[in-house]
RODO-2510 file (C-alpha; in nm, 4 decimals, decimal comma):
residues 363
     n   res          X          Y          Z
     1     x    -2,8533    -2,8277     4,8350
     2     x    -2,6244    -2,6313     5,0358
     3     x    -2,5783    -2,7456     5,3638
     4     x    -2,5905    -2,3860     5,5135
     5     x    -2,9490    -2,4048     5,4343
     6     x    -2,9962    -2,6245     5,7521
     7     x    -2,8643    -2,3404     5,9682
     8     x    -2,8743    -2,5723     6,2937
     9     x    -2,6841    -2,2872     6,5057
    10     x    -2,9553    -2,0433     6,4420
    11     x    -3,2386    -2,2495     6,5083
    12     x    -3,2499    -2,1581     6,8934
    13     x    -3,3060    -1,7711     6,7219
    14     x    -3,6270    -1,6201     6,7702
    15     x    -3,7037    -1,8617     7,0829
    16     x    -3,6924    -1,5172     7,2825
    17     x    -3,6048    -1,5253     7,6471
    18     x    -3,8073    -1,5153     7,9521
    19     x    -4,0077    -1,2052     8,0263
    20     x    -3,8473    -0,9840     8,3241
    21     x    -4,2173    -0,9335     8,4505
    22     x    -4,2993    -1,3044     8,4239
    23     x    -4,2995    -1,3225     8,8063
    24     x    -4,6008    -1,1489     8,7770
    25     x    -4,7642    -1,4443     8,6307
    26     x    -4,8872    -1,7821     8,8131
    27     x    -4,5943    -1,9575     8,8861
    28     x    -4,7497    -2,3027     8,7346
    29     x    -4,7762    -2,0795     8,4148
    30     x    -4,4100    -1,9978     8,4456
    31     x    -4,3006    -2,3469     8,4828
    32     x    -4,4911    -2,5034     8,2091
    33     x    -4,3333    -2,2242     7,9798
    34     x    -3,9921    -2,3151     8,1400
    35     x    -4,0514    -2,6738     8,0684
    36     x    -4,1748    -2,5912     7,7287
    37     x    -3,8730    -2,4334     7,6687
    38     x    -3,6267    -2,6629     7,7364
    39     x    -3,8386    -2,9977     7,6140
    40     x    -3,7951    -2,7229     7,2431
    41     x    -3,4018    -2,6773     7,3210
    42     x    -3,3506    -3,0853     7,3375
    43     x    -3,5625    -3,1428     7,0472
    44     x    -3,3266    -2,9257     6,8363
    45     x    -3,0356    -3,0726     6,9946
    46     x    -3,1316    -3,4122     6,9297
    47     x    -3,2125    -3,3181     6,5693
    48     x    -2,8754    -3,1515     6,5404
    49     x    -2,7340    -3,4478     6,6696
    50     x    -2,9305    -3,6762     6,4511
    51     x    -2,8841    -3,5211     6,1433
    52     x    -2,4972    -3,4835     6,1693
    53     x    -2,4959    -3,8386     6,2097
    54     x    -2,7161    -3,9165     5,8895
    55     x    -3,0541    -4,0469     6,1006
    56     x    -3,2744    -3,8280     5,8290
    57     x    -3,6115    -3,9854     5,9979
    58     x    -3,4883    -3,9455     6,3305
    59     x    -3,3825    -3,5608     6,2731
    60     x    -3,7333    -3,5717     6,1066
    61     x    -3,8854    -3,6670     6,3809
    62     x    -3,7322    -3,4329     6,6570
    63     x    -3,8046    -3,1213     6,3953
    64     x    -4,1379    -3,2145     6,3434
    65     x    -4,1657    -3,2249     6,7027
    66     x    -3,9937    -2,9010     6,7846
    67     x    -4,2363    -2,7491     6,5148
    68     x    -4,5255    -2,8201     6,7625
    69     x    -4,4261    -2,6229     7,0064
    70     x    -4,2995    -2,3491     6,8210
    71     x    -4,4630    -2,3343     6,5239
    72     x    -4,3959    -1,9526     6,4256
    73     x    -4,0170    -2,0386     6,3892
    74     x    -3,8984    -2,0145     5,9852
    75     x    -3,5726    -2,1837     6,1162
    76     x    -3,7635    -2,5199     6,1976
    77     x    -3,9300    -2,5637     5,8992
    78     x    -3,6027    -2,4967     5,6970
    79     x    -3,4397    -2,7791     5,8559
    80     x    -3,7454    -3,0152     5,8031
    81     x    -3,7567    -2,9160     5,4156
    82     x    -3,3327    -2,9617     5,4095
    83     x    -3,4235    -3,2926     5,5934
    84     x    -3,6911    -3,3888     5,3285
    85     x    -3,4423    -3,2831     5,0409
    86     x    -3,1884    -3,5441     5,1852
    87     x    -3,4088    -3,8197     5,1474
    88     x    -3,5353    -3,7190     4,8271
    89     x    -3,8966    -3,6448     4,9150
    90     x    -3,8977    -3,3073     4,7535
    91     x    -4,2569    -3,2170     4,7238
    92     x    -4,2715    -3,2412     5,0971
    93     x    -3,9734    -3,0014     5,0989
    94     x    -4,1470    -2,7958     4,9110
    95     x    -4,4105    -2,7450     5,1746
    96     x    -4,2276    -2,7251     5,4727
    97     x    -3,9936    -2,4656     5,3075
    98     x    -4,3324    -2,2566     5,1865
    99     x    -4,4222    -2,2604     5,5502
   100     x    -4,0867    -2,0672     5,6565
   101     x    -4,1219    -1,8396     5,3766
   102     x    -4,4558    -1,7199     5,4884
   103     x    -4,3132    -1,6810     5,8047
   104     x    -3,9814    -1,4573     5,6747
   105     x    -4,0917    -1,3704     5,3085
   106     x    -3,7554    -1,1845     5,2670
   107     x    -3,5204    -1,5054     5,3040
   108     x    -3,3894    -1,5449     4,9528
   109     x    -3,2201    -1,8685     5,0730
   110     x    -3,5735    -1,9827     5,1887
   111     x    -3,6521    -1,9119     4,8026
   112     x    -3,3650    -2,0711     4,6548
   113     x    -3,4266    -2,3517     4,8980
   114     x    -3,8032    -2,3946     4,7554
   115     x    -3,6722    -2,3250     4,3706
   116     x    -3,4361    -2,6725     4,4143
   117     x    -3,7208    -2,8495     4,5789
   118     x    -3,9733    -2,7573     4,3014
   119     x    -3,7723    -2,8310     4,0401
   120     x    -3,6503    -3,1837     4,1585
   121     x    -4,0156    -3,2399     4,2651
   122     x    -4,1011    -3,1706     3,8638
   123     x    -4,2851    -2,7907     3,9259
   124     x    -4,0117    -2,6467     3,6991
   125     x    -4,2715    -2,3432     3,6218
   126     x    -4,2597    -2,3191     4,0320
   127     x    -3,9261    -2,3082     4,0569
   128     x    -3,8457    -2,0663     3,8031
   129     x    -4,0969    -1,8233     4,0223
   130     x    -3,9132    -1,9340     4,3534
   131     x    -3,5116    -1,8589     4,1841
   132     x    -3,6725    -1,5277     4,0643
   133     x    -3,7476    -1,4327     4,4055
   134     x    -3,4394    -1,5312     4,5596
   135     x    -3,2592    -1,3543     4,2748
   136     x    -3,4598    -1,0014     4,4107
   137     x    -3,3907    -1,0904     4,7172
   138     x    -2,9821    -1,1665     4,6738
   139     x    -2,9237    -1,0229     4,3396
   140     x    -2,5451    -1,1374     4,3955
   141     x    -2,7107    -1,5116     4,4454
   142     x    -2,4530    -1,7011     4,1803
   143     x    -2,6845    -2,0397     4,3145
   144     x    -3,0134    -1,8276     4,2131
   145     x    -2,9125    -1,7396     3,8707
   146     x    -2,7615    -2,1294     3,7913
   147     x    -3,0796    -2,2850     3,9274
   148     x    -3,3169    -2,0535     3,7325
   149     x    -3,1243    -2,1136     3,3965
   150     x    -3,1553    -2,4557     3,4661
   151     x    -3,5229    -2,4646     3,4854
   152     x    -3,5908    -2,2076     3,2334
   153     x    -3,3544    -2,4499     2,9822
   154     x    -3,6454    -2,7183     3,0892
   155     x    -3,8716    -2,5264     2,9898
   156     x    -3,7352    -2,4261     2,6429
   157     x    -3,6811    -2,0493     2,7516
   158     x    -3,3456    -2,0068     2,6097
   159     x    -3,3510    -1,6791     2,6003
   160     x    -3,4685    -1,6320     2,9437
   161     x    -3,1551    -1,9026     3,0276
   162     x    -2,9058    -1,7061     2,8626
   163     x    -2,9571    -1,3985     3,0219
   164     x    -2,9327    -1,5766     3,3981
   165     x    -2,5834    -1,7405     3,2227
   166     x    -2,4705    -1,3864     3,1805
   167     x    -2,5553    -1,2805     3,5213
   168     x    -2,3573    -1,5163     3,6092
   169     x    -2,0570    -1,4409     3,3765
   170     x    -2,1027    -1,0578     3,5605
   171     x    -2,0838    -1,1597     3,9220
   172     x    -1,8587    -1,4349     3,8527
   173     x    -1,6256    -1,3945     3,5855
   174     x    -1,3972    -1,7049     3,6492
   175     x    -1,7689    -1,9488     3,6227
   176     x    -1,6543    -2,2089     3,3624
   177     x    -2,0298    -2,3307     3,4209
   178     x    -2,1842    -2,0138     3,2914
   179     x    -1,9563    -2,0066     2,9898
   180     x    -2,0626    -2,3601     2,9210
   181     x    -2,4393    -2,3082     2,9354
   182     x    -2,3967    -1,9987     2,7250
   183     x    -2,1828    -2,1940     2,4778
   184     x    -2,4643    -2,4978     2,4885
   185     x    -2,7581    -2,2386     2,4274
   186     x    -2,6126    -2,0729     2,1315
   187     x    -2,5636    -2,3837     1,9872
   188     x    -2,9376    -2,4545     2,0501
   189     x    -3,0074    -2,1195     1,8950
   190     x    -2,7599    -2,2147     1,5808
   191     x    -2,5539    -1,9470     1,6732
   192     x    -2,2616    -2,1551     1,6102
   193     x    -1,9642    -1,9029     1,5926
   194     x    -2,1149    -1,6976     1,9116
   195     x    -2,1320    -2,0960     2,0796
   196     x    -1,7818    -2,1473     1,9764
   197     x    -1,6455    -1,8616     2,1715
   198     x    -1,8447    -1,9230     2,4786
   199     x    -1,6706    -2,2386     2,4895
   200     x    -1,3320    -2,1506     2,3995
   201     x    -1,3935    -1,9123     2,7161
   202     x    -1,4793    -2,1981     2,9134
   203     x    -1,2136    -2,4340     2,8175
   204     x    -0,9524    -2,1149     2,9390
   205     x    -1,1370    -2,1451     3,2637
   206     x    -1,1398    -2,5217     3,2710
   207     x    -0,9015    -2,6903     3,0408
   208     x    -0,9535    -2,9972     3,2420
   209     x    -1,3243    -3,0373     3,1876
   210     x    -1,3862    -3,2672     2,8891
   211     x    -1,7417    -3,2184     2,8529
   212     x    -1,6438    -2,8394     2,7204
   213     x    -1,3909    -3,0080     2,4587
   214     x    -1,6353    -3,2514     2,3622
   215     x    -1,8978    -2,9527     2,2718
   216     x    -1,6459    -2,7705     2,1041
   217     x    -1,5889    -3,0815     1,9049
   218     x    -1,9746    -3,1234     1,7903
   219     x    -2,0112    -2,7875     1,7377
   220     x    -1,6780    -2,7518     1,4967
   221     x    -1,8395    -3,0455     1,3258
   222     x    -2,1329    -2,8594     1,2261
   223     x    -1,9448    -2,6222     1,1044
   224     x    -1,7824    -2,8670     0,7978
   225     x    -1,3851    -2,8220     1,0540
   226     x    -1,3280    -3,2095     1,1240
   227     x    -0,9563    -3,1083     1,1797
   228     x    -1,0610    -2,8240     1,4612
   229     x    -1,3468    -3,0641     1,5909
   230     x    -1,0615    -3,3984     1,6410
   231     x    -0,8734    -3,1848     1,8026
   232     x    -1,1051    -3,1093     2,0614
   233     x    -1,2346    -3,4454     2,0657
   234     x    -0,9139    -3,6153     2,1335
   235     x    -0,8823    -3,3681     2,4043
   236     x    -1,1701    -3,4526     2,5913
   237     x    -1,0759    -3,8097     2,5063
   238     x    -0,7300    -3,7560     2,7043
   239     x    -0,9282    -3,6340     2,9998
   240     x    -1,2099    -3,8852     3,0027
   241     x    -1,0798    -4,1675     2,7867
   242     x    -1,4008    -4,4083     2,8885
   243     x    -1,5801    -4,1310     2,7396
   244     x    -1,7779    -4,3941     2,4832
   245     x    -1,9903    -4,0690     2,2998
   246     x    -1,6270    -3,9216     2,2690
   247     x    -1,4426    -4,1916     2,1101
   248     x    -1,7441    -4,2510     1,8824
   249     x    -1,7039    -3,9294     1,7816
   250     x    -1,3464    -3,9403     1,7268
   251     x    -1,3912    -4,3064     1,5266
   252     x    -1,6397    -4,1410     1,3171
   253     x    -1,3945    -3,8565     1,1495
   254     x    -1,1053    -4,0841     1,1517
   255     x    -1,3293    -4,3394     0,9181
   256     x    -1,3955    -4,0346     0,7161
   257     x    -1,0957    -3,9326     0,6746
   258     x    -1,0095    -4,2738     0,5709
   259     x    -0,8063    -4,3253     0,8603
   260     x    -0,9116    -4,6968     0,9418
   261     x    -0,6616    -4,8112     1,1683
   262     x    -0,7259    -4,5210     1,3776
   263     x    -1,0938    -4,5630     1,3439
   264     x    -1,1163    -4,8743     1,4726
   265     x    -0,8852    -4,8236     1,7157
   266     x    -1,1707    -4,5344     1,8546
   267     x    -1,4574    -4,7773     1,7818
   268     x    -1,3423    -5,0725     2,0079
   269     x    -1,2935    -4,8044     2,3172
   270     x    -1,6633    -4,6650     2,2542
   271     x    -1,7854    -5,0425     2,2367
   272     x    -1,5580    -5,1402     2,5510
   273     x    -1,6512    -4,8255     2,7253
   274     x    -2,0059    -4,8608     2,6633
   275     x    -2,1107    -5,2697     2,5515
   276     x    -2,4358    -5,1438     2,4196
   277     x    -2,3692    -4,8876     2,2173
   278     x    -2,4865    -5,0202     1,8365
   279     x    -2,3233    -4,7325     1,6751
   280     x    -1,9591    -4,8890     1,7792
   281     x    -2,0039    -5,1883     1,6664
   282     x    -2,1817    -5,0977     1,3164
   283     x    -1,8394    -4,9002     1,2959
   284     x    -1,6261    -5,1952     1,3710
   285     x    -1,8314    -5,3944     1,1165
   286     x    -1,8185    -5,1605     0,8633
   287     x    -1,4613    -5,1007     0,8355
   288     x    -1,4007    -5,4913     0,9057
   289     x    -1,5884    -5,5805     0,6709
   290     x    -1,4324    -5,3229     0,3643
   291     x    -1,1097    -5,5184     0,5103
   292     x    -1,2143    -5,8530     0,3998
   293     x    -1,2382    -5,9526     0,8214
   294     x    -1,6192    -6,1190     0,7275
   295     x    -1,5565    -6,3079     1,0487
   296     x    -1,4973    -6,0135     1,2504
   297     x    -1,7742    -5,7949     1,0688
   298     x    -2,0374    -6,0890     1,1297
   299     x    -1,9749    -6,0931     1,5210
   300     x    -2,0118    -5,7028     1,4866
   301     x    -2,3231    -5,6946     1,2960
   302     x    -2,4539    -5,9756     1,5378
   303     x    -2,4302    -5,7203     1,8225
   304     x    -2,5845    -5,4683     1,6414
   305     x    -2,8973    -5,6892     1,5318
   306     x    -2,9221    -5,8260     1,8916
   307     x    -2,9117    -5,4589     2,0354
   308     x    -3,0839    -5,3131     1,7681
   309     x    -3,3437    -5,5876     1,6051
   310     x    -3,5548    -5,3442     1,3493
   311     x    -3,2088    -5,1833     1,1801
   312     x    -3,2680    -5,2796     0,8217
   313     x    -2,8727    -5,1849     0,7480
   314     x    -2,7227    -5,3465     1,0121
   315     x    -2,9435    -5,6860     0,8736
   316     x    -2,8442    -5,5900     0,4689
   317     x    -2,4800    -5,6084     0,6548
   318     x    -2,5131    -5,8605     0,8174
   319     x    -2,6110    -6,0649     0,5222
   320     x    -2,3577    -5,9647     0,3196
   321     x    -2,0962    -6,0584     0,5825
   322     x    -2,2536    -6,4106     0,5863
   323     x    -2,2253    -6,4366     0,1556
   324     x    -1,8797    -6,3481     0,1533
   325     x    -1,8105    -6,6517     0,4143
   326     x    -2,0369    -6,8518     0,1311
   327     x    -2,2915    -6,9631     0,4714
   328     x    -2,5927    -6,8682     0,2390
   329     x    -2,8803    -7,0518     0,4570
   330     x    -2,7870    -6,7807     0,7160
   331     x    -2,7527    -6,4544     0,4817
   332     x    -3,1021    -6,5665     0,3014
   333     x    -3,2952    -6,5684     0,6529
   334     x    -3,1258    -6,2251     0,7364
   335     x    -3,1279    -6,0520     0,4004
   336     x    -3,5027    -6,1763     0,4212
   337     x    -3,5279    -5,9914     0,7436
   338     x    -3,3227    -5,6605     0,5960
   339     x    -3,5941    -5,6684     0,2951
   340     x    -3,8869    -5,6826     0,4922
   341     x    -3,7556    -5,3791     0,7407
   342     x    -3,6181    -5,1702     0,4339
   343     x    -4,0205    -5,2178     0,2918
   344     x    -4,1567    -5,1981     0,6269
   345     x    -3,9706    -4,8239     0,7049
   346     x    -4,0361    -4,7504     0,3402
   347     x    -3,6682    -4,7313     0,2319
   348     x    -3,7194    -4,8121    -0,1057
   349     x    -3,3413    -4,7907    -0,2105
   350     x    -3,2563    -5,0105     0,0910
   351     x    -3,5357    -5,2424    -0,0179
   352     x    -3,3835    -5,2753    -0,3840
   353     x    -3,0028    -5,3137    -0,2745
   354     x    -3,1442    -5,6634    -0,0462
   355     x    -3,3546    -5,7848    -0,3104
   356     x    -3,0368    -5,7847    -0,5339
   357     x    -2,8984    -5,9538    -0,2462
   358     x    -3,1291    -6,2260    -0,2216
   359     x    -3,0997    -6,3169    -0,5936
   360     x    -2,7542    -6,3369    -0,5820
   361     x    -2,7961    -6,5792    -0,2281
   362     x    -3,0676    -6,7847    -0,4899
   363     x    -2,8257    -6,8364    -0,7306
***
């Protein structure tokens, strides 16, 4: 939420000033507008005040207050729904900020303001409405566009989405963001090449955003490039190399490109980076276990059954680990347990391969 949208300085506008001809009135009528005055002027210092220093609920309060007595001022009501915002009750932000907009309807940040709360509140059909209107309103509104395609990604309008990315791309040119989303929405689409570009663009704009060189990666995957899609990987690795989705990614070429050192290099920083991933350690077990490590490979696969209890493979594994180390008490019980998943998620290949298994364990 931008804090502009608080606009403390310009809450004493629209307070007017005192009539020349209000000598004419009763001068108790003059006072108590005098007094109501300034009582309004310390409430909105106080919540100034309050809110600069982080009291939310006090600045609440003194708003809320200052609403009462001027209850036709947009300005207030603004500050109460940025005040709500900050303490994350949004669907009371909402509110306050539909009460300033029917007050000044031609606000777009008023709009924009009620677009972030509706879509944080979980109204994303709302807040596509509300970051339409502020788009009308400030058709050079960057924030508009970026909260609209947000919302309209949420609710599956990709089409709708791109088009606010490219709005974007027009009034901003330099919006590595707006690339991105383009890039991630052509992907949806399968419009892989198109996606490719958009994030090529991006990673101009922002070669020091690994999330872009990580979507490059995937998407040069689907299209059958591993050596294009390590590349970007192990650049987005270099930037963010606790990245555990990243090295994963990276192990998972390397192994197929039978580079096993490598791989299992990239496998223990996924598992390190990220303890309860399975996917890590079913790599490290794998590629310990084609190594003859059935040590290693059984502590692996023991993660991976303890994180993941109804993977048949990871069992089958398991099992196999345990024959090789001749402990066949323990590979029966799990090979058991691999069987009966394999049967139970009618694998019936996976099913065979333990029974085989198990008769060589009877033996």
């Amino acid at each position: 939420m931008p804090k502009s949208l608080l606009m403390i300085s310009t809450l004493l506008v629209g307070l007017g000033v005192i009539n020349p001809h209000a000598s004419a009135a009763p001068r108790s009528v003059y006072l108590a507008a005098k007094a109501s005055q300034v009582a309004l002027e310390n409430l909105l210092n106080q919540g100034h005040k309050l809110a600069k220093s982080g009291n939310w609920a006090g600045a609440m309060r003194a708003y809320e207050q200052a609403a009462n007595l001027d209850a036709k001022n947009p300005q207030i009501f603004s500050a109460i729904g940025y005040l709500q915002t900050r303490q994350e009750d949004f669907a009371a932000a909402a509110r306050a900020y539909q009460k300033a907009i029917a007050l000044e309807p031609q606000n777009a940040a008023f709009h924009y303001a009620l677009g972030y709360s509706l879509g944080h509140a979980g109204d994303v059909q709302g807040a596509a409405v509300a970051y339409r209107r502020a788009a009308q309103l400030d058709p050079k509104s960057v924030a508009a566009f970026s909260g609209l395609a947000t919302v309209l990604i949420r609710q599956e309008d990709y089409d709708g989405a791109l088009a606010a990315y490219q709005q974007i791309t027009r009034l901003s040119p330099k919006n590595w963001k707006a690339q991105e989303g383009i890039g991630l929405i052509l992907v949806q689409q399968r419009k892989f090449l198109e996606a490719i570009r958009a994030l090529q663009q991006a990673a101009i704009l922002a070669p020091g955003i690994a999330s872009i060189q990580a979507n490059l990666g995937l998407v040069w995957s689907t299209q059958g490039n591993p050596i294009a899609a390590l590349t970007a990987l192990q650049r987005a690795a270099a930037l963010e190399p606790d990245n555990a989705e990243v090295n994963l990614q990276i192990a998972e070429i390397l192994q197929e490109q039978n580079d096993l050192k490598g791989a299992l290099d990239a496998y223990y920083r996924a598992a390190k980076a990220q303890p309860t991933l399975g996917e890590a350690q079913a790599g490290i077990g794998s590629i310990l276990l084609a190594q003859g490590d059935t040590l290693g490979a059984i502590t692996a696969y023991r993660q991976v059954v303890e994180l993941a209890p109804d993977d048949a493979g990871a069992h089958y594994n398991l099992g196999i680990a345990l024959m090789q180390r001749r402990r066949f008490q323990e590979a029966l019980v799990v090979l058991q347990q691999a069987h009966h998943l394999y049967e139970e998620q009618e694998d019936a290949e996976g099913a065979r391969q333990a029974k085989a298994a198990l008769r060589k364990v009877a033996r």
